[in-house]
C-alpha positions as CSV (number, residue, x, y, z in Angstrom):
1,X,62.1,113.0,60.0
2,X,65.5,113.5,61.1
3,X,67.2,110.5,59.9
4,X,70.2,110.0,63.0
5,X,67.1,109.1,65.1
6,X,66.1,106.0,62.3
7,X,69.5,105.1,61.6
8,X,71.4,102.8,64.3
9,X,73.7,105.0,65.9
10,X,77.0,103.3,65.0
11,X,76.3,103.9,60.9
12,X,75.8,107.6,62.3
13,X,78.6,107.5,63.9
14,X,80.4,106.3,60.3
15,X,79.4,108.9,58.2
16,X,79.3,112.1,60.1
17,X,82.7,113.0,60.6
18,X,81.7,115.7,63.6
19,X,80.3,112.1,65.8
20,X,84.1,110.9,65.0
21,X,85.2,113.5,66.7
22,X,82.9,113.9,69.5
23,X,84.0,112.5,73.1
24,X,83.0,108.7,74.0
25,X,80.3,108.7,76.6
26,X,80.4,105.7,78.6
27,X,76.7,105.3,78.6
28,X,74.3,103.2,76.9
29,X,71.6,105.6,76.8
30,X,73.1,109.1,75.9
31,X,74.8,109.5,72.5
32,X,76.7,111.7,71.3
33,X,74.8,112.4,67.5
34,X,77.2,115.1,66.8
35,X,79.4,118.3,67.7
36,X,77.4,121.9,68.0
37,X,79.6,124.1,65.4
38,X,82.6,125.8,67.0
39,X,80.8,129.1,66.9
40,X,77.9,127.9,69.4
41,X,80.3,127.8,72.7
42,X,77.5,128.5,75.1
43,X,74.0,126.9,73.5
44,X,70.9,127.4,76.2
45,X,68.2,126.4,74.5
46,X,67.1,123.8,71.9
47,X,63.9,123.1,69.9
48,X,62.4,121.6,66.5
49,X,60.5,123.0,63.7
50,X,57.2,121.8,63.3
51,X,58.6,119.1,60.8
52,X,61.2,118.3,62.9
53,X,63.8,119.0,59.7
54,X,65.6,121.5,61.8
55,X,66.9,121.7,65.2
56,X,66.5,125.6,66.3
57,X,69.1,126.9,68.9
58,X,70.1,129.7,71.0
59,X,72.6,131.3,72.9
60,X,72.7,133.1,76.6
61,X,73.5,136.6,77.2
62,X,76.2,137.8,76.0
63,X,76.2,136.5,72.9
64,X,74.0,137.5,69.5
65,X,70.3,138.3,69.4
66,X,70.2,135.5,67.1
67,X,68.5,131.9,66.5
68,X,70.2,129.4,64.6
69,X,69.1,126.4,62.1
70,X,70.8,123.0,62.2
71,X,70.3,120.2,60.3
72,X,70.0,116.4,61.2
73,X,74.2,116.4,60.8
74,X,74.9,119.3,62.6
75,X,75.8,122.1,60.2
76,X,74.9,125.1,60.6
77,X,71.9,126.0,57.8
78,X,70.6,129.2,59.0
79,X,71.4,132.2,61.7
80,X,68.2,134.1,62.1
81,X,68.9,137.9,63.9
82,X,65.6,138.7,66.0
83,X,64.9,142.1,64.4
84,X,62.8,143.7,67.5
85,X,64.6,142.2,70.6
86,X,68.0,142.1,72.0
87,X,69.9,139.2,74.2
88,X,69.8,139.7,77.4
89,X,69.9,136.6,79.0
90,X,67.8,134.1,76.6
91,X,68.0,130.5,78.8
92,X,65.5,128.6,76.8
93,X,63.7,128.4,73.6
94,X,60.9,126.2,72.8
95,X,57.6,126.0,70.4
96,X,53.9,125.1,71.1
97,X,51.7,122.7,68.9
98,X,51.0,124.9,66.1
99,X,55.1,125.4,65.6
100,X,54.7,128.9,67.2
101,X,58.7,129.6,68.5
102,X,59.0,131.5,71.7
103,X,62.4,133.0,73.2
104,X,62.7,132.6,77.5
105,X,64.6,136.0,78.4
106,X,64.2,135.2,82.2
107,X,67.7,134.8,83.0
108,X,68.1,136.0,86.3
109,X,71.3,135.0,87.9
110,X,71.5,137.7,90.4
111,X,67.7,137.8,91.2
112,X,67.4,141.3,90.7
113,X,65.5,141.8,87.2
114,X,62.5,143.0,87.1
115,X,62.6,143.2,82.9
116,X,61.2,139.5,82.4
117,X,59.9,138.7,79.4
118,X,58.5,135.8,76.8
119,X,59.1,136.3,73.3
120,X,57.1,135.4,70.4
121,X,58.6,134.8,67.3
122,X,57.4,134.3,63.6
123,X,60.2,132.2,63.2
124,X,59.0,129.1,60.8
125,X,61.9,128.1,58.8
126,X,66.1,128.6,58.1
127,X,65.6,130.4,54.5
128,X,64.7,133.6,56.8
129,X,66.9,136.6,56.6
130,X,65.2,138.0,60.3
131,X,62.2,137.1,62.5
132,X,60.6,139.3,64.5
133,X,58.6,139.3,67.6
134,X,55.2,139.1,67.5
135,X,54.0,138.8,70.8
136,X,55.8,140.0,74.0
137,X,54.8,138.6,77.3
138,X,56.1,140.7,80.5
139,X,55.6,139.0,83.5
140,X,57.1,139.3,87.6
141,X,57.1,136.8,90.2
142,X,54.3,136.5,92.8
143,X,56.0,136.9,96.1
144,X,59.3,138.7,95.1
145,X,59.1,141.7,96.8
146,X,63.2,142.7,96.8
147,X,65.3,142.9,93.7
148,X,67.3,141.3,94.9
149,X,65.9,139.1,98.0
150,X,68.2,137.7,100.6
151,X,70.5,135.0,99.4
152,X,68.9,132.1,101.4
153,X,66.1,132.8,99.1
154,X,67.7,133.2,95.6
155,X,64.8,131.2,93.5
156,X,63.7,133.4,90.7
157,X,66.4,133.2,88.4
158,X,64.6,130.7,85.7
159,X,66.2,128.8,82.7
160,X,63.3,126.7,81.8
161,X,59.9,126.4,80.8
162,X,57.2,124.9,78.6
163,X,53.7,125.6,76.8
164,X,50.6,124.2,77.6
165,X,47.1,124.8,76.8
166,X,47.5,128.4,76.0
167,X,49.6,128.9,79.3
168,X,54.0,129.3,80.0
169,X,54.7,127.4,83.1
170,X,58.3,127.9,84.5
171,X,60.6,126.4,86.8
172,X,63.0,128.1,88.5
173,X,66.7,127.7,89.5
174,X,67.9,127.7,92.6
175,X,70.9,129.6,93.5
176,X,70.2,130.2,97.0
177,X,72.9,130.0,99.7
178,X,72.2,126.6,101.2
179,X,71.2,124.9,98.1
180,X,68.8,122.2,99.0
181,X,67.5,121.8,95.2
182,X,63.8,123.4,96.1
183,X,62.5,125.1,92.9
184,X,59.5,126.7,92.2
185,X,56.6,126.5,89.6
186,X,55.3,129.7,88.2
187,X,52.4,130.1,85.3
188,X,51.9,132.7,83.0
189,X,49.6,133.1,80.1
190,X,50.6,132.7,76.7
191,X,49.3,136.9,75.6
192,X,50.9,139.8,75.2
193,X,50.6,141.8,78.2
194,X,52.6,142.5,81.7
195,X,51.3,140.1,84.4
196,X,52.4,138.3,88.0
197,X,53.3,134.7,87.1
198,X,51.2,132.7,89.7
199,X,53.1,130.5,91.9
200,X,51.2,127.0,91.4
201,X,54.0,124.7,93.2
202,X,57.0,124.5,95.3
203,X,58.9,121.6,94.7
204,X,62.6,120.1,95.8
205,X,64.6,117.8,93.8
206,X,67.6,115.4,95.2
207,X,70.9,115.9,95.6
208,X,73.3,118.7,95.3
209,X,73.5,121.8,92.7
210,X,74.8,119.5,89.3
211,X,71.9,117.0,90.4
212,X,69.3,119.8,90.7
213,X,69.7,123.2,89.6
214,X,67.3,122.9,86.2
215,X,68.8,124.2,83.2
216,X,65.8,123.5,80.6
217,X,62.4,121.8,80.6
218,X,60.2,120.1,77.8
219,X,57.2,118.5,78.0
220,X,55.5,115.4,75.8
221,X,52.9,115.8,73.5
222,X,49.9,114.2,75.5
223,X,50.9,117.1,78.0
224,X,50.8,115.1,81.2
225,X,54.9,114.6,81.5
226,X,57.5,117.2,81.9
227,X,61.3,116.6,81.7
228,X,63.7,118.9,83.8
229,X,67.2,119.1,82.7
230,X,70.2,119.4,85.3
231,X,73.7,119.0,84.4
232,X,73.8,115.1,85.8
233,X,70.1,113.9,85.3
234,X,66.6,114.1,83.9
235,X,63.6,114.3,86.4
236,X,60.3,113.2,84.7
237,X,57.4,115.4,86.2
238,X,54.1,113.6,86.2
239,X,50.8,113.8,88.2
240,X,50.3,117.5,88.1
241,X,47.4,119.7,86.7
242,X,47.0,122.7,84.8
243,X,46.6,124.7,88.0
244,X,48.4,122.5,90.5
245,X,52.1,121.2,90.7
246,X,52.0,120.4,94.4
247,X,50.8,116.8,93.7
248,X,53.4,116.2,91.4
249,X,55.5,112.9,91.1
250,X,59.4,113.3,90.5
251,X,61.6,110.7,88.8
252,X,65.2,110.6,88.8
253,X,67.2,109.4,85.7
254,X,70.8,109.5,86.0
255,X,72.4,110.2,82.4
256,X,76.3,108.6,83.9
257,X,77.6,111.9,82.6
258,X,78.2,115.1,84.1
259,X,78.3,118.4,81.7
260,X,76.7,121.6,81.5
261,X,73.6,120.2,79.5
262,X,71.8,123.4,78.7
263,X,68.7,122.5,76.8
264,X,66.6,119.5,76.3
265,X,63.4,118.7,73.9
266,X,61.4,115.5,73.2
267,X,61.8,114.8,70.1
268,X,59.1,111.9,70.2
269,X,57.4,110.6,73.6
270,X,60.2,108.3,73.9
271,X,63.6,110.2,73.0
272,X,65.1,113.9,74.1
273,X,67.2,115.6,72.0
274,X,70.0,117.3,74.8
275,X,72.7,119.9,74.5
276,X,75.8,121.4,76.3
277,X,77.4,124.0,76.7
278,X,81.2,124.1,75.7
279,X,83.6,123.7,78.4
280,X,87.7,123.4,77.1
281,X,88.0,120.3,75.9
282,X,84.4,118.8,77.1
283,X,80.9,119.6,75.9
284,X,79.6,121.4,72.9
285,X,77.5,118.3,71.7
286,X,74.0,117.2,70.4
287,X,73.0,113.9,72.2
288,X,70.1,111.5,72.1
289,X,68.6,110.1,75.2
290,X,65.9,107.4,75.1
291,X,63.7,106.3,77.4
């Protein structure tokens, strides 16, 4: 168990010397549990290993085709090339309840890829020289028809997404012109193959582009609530079904703290593990939030 969620925060605080040197955040909820290492600058995704000893990472495109161990202090432990598969725009990496780790390359920031893919990894722990993919899952969106469509309707650039029962289900970002924080809800199934990601729900959360452009998703482990990431809050998805995300409910939690938070996990039903991305002199931190 990763001991700086047993151990009160301010003895974490005294004896990791990466906390001392993180940035206060004036909230009594989100903590800073340490610094990312200076060579992570632009972390996207974040996820455990199945014993929850190490916090896997990843980087967005431009950076290494890589996925990186940390421990429960923050240090670097492992950097894991992915033999098969290169970097184009990873946004999110997460892992299913046998400890299975998949690899989001959906990035999609101009709208115009029609390369989308989900990789899966045999990725299980930090003593690994490479991993390689063992599954690739190709998919395109149902209802895209132009690569790229007009700008009011820039919705399938994705950064998020989660695994359940044998099925991907993503959430897209908005980057239309006229931002109004709609998103949509796509699912695709967890095999290797090239399919249309069925559109199951069109949603809209509040507030402008920090409050609801999602950067990352994760979802609990009785599978009936979803967090969405977005730079200023969490949104806690509940009330949809396997096939159905229309009926969805939507709740708001503010974290007080604006960043570029990039990737979110639960680590337990009750506490997310978030990262952001580093930004001059802010960001580039592991925090815990609990509910």
């Amino acid at each position: 168990m990763l001991r700086f969620l047993i151990l009160p925060f301010i003895f974490l605080l005294s004896c990791n010397p990466k906390a001392q040197n993180s940035p206060t955040v004036k909230n009594d909820e989100l903590k800073v549990l340490f610094s990312l290492p200076k060579k992570l600058k632009e972390v996207s995704g974040i996820t455990l290993s199945k014993d929850k000893k190490t916090i896997w990472v990843i980087e967005d495109r431009g950076n290494k085709n890589a996925i990186y161990g940390l421990n429960e202090n923050g240090d670097l432990v492992g950097k894991v090339p992915v033999e098969n598969a290169e970097n184009t725009d990873w946004e999110d990496i997460i892992s299913d309840a046998q400890g299975n780790i998949y690899i989001g390359d959906f990035g999609n920031n101009d709208n115009d890829r029609q390369d989308l893919v989900i990789l899966k990894t045999d990725l299980k722990d930090a003593s690994q020289k490479t991993t390689k993919v063992i599954q690739t899952t190709k998919f395109h969106y149902q209802g895209q028809t132009e690569f790229p469509p007009k700008k009011s309707n820039w919705l399938y650039d994705c950064e998020a997404f989660v695994e359940m029962g044998g099925n991907f289900y993503l959430f897209t970002k908005n980057r239309s012109k006229g931002f109004d924080g709609t998103f949509l809800v796509f699912k695709v199934p967890n095999k290797e193959g090239n399919f249309e990601a069925k559109l199951i729900g069109r949603l809209k959360l509040e507030g402008g582009y920090n409050d609801a452009a999602i950067t990352s998703a994760t979802i609990n482990s009785a599978n009936n609530k979803i967090v969405l990431l977005t730079h200023k809050n969490i949104h806690v998805l509940t009330g949809f079904t396997p096939d159905d995300f229309k009926p969805a409910k939507i709740q708001k939690i503010s974290l007080h703290h604006n960043s570029q938070k990039e990737a979110v996990v639960f680590y337990d039903d009750k506490t997310l593990i978030i990262a952001d991305e580093k930004a001059k002199a802010e960001g580039g931190n592991v925090y815990q939030f609990d509910f």
